[in-house]
N, C-alpha and C positions, 0 to 999 in steps of 0.2 A: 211602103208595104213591108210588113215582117211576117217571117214564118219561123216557126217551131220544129227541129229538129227533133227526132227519134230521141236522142239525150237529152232534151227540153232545154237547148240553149236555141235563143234569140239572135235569129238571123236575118238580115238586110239583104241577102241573096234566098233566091227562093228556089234555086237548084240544088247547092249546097251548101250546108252549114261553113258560116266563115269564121265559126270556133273552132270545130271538132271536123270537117269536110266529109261529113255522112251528108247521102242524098237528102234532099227533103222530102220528096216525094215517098220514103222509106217510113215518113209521118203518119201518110193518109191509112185510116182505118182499113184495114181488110174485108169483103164482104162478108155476109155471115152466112152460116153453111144451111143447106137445104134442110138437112135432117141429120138426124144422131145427135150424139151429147155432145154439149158442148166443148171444144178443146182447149188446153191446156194457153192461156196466153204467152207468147215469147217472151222473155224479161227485156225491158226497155235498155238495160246496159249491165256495165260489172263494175262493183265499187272498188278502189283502192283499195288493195291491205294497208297502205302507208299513210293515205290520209283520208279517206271512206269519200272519196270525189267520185263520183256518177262515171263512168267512159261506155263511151260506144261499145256496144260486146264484141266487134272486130276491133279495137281498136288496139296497137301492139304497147305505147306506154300511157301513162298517166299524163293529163293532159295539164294536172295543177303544179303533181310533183316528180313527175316524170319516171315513176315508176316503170322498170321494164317488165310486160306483163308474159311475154315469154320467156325473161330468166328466171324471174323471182326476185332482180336487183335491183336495187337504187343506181342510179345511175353515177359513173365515176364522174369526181368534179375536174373542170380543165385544168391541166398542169399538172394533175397528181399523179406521183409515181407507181406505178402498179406493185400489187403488193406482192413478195418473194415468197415461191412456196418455203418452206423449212426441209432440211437435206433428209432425203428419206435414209440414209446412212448414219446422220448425227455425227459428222465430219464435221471440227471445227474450221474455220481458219487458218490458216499456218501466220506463226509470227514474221515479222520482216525479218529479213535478213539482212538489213542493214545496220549499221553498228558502228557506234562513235570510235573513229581513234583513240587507242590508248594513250599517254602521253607519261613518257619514264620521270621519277621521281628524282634523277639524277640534276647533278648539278646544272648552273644554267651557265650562258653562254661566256658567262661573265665570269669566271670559275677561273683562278689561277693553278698550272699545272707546272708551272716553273718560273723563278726567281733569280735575280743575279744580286751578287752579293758586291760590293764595291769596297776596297781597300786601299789604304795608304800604306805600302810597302816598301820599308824603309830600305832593305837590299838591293831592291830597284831605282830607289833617288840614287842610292853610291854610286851602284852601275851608272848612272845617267852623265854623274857630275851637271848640274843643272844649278844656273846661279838660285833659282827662285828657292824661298825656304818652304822646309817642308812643313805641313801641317801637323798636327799632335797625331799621334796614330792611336786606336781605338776600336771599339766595336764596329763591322762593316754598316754603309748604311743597305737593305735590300731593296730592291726594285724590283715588283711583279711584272709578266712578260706579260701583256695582254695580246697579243698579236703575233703573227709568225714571220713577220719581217720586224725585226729591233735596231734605231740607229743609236751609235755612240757619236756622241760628243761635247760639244760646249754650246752652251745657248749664243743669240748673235739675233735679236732685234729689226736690226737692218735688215738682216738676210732673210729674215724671217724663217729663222732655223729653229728646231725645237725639240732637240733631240729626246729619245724615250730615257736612255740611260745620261743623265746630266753627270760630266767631269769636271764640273769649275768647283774649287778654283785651278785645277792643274793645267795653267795654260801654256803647256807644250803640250798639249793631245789637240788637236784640232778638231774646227766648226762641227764638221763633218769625219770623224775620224773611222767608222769601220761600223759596217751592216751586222747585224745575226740575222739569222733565220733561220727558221725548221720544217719538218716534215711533223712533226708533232712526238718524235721519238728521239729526232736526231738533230744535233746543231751545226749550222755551219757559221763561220765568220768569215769576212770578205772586208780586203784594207780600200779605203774610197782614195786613193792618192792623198792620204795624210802624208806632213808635211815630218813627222819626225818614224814615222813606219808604226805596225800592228804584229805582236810578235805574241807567241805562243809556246809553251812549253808547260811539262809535268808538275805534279805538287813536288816531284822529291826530282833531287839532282840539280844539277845547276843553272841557273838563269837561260832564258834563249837568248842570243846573239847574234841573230840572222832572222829579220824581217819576213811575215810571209810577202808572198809577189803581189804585186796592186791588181786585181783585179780577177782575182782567182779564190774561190771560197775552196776554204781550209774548213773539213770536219774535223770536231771540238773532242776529243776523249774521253772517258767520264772522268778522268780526273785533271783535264787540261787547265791550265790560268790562260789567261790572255792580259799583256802586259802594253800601256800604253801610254803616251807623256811621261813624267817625270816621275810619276811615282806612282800610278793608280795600276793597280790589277783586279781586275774582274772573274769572276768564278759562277758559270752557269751550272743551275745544279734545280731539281725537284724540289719544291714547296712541301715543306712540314703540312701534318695537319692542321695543326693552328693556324700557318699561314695559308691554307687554302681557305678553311670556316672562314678567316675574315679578311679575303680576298675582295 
C-alpha cells in the first residue's frame, strides 16, 4: 500500500511521508464548507529559490538542495572554512618581524692577519760557530699564521712532527723547537726544551746571548727577532695587503 503526501511524494508508510516526514493524513481533502464563497486553497508547498524543488510549506531546508529556508543560504559544505568578515577599520596585517641575519662582508676565516718571515742570518752563524755550512742568504721565505698557537721546527716522519714554521735545513734548531701564540693582537713565544735554546732580541743592537727560560712564554716586541739553530731568525710582523688578498 502507498500514499501520497501533501508534497506529492510517494510514500510506503501511510502516517508519514518517508521522503519529506509530513503527516499523511495532512493529504486527505478537507470537508467543504456549508455556505459562503468559496475559500482561498492552502498552497500545497514552497518551491526552492535554488533549484524550484516542491518542499513542505513547514519545511525549514530544501530537501534536493538543501537550501536553508530560514536564512536564505545554501548550506556550508563539510570542511569548509568560514568566511572572514573584512576589518571594518581596513587595518592591514603587520609584516613579520622576523629577519634573516645579516652576514658582514668581511673577510673569511681563512684570512691571513700575520706572517713570519724566515731568514738566514749570517751574524748569527758567526755567533754560533757551527760546523754545518751556511746556506746562500737571500730573500726571506714567508709563512702565513693560520692559527693562534704556531710551532717552529724541523719536520721528522717518525715523529710524526709537522711543524707550521719548517727550519730545515738548519739542523741545530730542533724537531720541536719553540711555540707562538697570540691573543690576536699580541705574540708570545715559548722554547719547548730545544736542544740548542730559543732567544730573542731587538732589530737594532746587539745579538741576544741569553736564552729565554724553557717553559715560560716570552711576549714578542714589535720589533723583536727570535733567533734559533744555526743561523735562522724569524720575524713576526702583519701581512701586507697583497699578502692578505692572496692569503
Amino acid at each position: 500500500m502507498t500514499a501520497t503526501c501533501p508534497a506529492g511524494h510517494t510514500s510506503t508508510a501511510d502516517d508519514y511521508c518517508d521522503v519529506c516526514g509530513m503527516p499523511i493524513e495532512a493529504a486527505a481533502p478537507a470537508p467543504a464548507a456549508a455556505a459562503g464563497p468559496p475559500a482561498d486553497s492552502a498552497p500545497l508547498g514552497q518551491a526552492c529559490p535554488s533549484c524550484a524543488t516542491q518542499n513542505a510549506p513547514e519545511a525549514l531546508f530544501c530537501e534536493a538542495c538543501g537550501y536553508d529556508f530560514t536564512t536564505g543560504t545554501m548550506p556550508r559544505s563539510a570542511g569548509a572554512a568560514p568566511a572572514q568578515a573584512p576589518e571594518a577599520t581596513g587595518a592591514t596585517t603587520p609584516a613579520s618581524t622576523t629577519s634573516t641575519p645579516s652576514t658582514s662582508s668581511g673577510a673569511g676565516s681563512d684570512a691571513v692577519d700575520w706572517v713570519v718571515e724566515v731568514w738566514i742570518d749570517p751574524e748569527w752563524y758567526q755567533e754560533q760557530e757551527s760546523p754545518d755550512a751556511m746556506p746562500s742568504t737571500g730573500l726571506p721565505v714567508v709563512v702565513p699564521l693560520h692559527g693562534r698557537s704556531v710551532l717552529i721546527g724541523r719536520k721528522s716522519r717518525s715523529r710524526n712532527i709537522s711543524p707550521d714554521i719548517d727550519c730545515e735545513p738548519d739542523t741545530s734548531t730542533s724537531r720541536r723547537q719553540a711555540q707562538l701564540t697570540t691573543d690576536g693582537t699580541r705574540w708570545w713565544v715559548e722554547d719547548l726544551e730545544s736542544a740548542n735554546g730559543t732567544f730573542v732580541g731587538p732589530a737594532s743592537g746587539p745579538l741576544p746571548t741569553d736564552p729565554i727560560p724553557v717553559g715560560n712564554r716570552h711576549e714578542l716586541g714589535p720589533d723583536d727577532r727570535i733567533y734559533v739553530g744555526a743561523w735562522t731568525r724569524l720575524v713576526v710582523r702583519r701581512a701586507t695587503e697583497d699578502e692578505f688578498a692572496h692569503s
